[in-house]
C-alpha positions in Angstrom: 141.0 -34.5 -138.1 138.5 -31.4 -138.5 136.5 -32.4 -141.2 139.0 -34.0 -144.0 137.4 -36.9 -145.6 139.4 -40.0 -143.8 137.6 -39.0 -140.5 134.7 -40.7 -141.9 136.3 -44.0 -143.0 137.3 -46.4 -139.9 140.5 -47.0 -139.2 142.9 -48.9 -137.0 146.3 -48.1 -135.0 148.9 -50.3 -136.0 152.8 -51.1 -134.2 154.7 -53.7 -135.2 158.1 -54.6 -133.7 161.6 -55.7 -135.0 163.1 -58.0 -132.7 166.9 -58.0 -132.8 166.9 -61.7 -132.5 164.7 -64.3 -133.8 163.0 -65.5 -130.7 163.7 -62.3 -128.2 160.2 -61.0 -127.4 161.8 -59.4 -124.1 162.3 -55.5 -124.9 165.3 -56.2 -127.1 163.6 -53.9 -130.1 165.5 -53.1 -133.4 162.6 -51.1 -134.6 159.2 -49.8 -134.1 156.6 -49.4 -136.8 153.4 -47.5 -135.9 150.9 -46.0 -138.1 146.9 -45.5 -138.7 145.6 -47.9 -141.6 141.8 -46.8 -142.8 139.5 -49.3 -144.6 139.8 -48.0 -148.2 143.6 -48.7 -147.5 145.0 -45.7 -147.2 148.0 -44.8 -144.2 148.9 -41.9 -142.3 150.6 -40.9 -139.0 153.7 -43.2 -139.9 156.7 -43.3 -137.4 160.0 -45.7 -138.0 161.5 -45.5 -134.5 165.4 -47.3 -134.5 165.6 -46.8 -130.6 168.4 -44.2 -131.0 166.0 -42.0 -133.6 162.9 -41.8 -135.4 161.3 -40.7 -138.5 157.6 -39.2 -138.7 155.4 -39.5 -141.5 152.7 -37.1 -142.9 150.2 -37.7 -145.8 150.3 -34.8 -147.4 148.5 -35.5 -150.9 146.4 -38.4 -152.0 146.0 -39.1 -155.6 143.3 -41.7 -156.6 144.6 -44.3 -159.4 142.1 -44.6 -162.5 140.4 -47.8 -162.7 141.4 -49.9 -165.6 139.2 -51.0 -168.4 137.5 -54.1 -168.6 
């Protein structure tokens, strides 16, 4: 936000769930998965929540791979 350069790449919100047991899409959560993905692949805003904590992720440098030689 304010003006870094991902602002101008679209991006989606993703969660994705860990069900405890195979089959139990009622609530019963191991884990929760959320995070921004942008086009050019990049992620940010990660957070791993296990129900009892969480853990928050911050991008906090990007450094571009070289492209390898034909």
């Amino acid at each position: 936000s304010g003006g870094r350069e991902n602002d101008l790449v679209p991006s989606t919100v993703a969660r994705c769930y860990d069900f405890r047991e195979p089959g139990d899409y009622l609530g019963n959560v191991g884990y929760e998965v959320d995070f921004r993905m942008f086009a050019n692949g990049v992620a940010d805003h990660l957070v791993l929540d296990y129900g009892d904590f969480a853990v928050a992720g911050r991008l906090s440098r990007l450094e571009p791979l070289t492209e390898p030689g034909c």
